[in-house]
N, C-alpha and C positions, 0 to 999 in steps of 0.2 A: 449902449449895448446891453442886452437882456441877457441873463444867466439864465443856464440850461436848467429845464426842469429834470431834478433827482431822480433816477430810480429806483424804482418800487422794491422796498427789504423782500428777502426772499419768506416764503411761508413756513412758518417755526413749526418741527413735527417733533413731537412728544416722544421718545423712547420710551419702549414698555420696561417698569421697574424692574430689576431684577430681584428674584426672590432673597430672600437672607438666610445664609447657611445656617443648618442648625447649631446650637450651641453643642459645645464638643465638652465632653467631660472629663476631666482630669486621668479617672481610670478606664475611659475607652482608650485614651493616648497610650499610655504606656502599655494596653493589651495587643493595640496593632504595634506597637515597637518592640514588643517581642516576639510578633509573628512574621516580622518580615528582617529583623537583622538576627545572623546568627549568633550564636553564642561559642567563640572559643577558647575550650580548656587550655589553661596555663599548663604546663609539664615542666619539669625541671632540667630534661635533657639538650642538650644543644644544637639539637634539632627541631625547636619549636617552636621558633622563627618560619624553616620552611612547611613544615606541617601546614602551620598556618594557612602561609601564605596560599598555598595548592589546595585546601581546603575551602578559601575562600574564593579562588580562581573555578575549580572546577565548577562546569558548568552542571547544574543539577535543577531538576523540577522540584518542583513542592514538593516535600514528602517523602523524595527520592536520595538515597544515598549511592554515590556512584564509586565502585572500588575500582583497583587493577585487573582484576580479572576481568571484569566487564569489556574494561578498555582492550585487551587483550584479545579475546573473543570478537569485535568488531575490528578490529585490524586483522583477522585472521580469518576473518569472511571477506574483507573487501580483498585481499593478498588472493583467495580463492576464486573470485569472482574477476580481476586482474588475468589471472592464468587462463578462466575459460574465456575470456574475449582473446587472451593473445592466441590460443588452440583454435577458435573458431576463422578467424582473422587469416590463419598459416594452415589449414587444412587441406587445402588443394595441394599445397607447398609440399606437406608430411606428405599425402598420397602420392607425387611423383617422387620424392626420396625413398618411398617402400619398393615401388617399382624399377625403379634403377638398380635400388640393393640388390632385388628379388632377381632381376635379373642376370645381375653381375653374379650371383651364387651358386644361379644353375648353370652357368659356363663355367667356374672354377669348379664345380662338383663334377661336372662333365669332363673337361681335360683333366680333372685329378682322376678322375674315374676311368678313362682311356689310360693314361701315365700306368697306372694300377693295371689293368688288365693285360697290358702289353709284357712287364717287367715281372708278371707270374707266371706260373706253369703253363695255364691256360692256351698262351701264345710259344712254349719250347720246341725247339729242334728233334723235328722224329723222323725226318728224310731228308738227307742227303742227295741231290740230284746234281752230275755235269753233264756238262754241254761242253761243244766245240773241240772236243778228242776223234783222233782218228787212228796215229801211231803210240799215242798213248794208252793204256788200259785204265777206263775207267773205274774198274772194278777197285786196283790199287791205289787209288786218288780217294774214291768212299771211304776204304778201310784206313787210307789216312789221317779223313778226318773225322772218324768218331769218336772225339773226343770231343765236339759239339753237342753229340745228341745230349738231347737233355737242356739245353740251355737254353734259355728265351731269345729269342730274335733279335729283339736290340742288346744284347751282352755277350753277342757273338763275337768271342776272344780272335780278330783280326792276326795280332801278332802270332798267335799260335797258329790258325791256318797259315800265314806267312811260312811260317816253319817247317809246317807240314810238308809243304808245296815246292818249298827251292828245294828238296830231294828228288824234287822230276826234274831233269836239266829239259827235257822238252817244254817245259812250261816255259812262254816266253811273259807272257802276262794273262791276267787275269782278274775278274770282278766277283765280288759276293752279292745275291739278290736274295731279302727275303719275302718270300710269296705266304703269309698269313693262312693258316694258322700253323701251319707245323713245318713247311717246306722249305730249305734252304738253298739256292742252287748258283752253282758253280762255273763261270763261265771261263773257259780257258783258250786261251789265242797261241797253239803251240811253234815250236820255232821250228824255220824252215830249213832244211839241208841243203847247202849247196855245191858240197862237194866230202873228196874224204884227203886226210893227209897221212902219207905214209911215214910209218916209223917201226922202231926195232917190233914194240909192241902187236904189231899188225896195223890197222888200215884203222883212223879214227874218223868217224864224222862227226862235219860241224857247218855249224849256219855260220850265217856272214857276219856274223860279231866275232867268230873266232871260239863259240863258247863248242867244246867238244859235249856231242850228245851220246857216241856210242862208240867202241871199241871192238875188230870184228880180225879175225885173221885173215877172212877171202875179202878182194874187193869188194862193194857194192856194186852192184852192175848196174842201176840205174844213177850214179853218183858220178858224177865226174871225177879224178885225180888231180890235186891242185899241188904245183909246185912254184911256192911262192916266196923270194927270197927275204928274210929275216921273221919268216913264220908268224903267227896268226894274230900278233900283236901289230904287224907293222902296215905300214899305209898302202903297199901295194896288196895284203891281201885284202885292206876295207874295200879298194876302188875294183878288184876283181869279185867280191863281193858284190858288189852292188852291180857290176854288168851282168853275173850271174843270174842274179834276181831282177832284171828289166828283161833277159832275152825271152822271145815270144816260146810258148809252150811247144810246139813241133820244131824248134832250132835246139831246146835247151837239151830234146831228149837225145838230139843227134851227137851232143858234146860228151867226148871221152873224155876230155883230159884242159886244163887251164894252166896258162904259166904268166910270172910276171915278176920283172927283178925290178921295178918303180912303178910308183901310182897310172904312169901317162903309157907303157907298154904293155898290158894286159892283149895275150895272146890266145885264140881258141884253137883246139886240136877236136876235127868234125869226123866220126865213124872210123869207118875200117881203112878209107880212103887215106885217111892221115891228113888231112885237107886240110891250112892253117887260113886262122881266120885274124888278121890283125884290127884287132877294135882301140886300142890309144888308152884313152884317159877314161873313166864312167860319166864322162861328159855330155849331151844326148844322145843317153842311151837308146831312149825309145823311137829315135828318130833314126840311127844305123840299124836297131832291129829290124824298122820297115824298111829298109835300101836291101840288109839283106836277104830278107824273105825275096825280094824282087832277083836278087840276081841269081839264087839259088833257083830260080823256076826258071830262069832265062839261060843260064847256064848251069846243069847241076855238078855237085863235087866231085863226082866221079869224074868229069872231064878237067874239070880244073884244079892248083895247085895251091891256089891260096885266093884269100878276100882281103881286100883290103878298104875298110871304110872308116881310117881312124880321121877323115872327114870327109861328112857324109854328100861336099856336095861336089865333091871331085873322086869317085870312087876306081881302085883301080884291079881289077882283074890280073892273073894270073895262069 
């Protein structure tokens, strides 16, 4: 068996010598070891330990000595330069909060500014105007209440007109309107008559609440005479009341005279005839109004003695 021929050493390459550092002399050494470590003063205080140490930490250039205020001064540019990215960043942001404010301001400037104009002179009571009087005299309803004028509109003393007011017994009710700038006016719903009641006094009338409006010695001659037992407080004159005020306008004018000793017998007395009309209870009223509008054209009261329709769907002549 033959052994393998050897391979070939590889080819030896020379490295280029390296040059040889200069010789270094004794006091070039110790001149760069004083230009490159520092030199710190000893102190006696018990702080010269950290002195030190911060003096040797802080980072400085050649040459350069770096104090607090330095340091201070570039924390107080990067803190400024902080703010204008966070202002630039939030600017669209600030601009809808101006306009939201701006806006919210001149509404509250506006309603305070309105509040304000309203509750000054500007806006006071300098005319007095009613409405809705016919037996009442308007003239002494104004003279009652001028003790408005002069006052602004929304501080229009309520309670006081009140006052004024319940000395008309014809006032049944009534509403305050104020019409901007100076007009105050007076709406009044006066109460209805619908009959008179006799007493020592003379002849009193009163609507159908019982409330007496006026006091007269002669009858009224468009008023009916009510005689109604336990007087103007009790239940038969509310329910003669209230028939009164359902009968149709050409039957009401014909009634002289009303009587009724219980709520459910309310009786009518028609012209000069003396014609009695029995109507019952004020139970559909407006339904025996029309029965007897009918029978009065069918038969009128001159020929007959009485009506009777205290139900309306069985009625009975006389």
């Amino acid at each position: 068996m033959r052994r393998p021929t050897p391979l070939p050493a590889p080819p030896r390459v020379e490295r280029p010598k390296q040059p040889e550092p200069p010789a270094i002399e004794p006091e070039q050494v110790e001149v760069e070891a004083e230009a490159t470590a520092p030199i710190i003063p000893l102190t006696t205080g018990g702080d010269a330990a950290p002195a030190a140490r911060d003096a040797a930490a802080a980072p400085a250039e050649p040459g350069e000595h770096v104090r607090w205020r330095d340091v201070w001064r570039a924390s107080r540019a990067r803190r400024r330069a902080l703010r204008a990215e966070v202002r630039r960043f939030t600017a669209r942001q600030r601009r809808r909060r101006i306009v939201w404010l701006s806006a919210l301001g001149a509404v509250v400037l506006l309603v305070a500014g309105s509040f304000g104009a309203a509750y000054s002179p500007l806006f006071a009571v300098r005319e007095i105007r009613v409405v809705g009087t016919s037996a009442l005299d308007e003239a002494q309803v104004v003279a009652a209440l001028k003790g408005q004028l002069g006052t602004p509109l929304p501080l229009v003393d309520e309670a006081a007109v009140k006052a004024a007011l319940v000395r008309f017994p014809l006032v049944e009710t009534y509403t305050l309107q104020a019409q901007p700038p100076h007009e105050l006016v007076v709406r009044i719903v006066e109460r209805t008559p619908v009959g008179a009641v006799k007493s020592s006094a003379g002849y009193t009338v009163v609507d159908a609440a019982g409330v007496a409006l006026s006091t007269a010695s002669a009858k009224p001659k468009s008023l009916p005479v009510l005689s109604i037992d336990g007087g103007t407080s009790s239940e038969a004159f509310r329910s003669a009341g209230q028939v009164i005020r359902s009968l149709p306008e050409a039957i009401r004018a014909k009634v002289t005279a009303v009587s009724a000793t219980t709520p459910d017998d309310v009786t009518l007395t028609l012209g000069a005839t003396g014609t009695k009309v029995v109507w019952g209870s004020a139970d559909e009223s407006a339904r025996k109004g029309v029965v007897l509008q009918t029978l009065m054209k069918a038969k009128p009261p001159s020929k007959v003695s009485s009506y009777d329709v205290s139900s309306p769907d069985a009625v009975l002549v006389r």
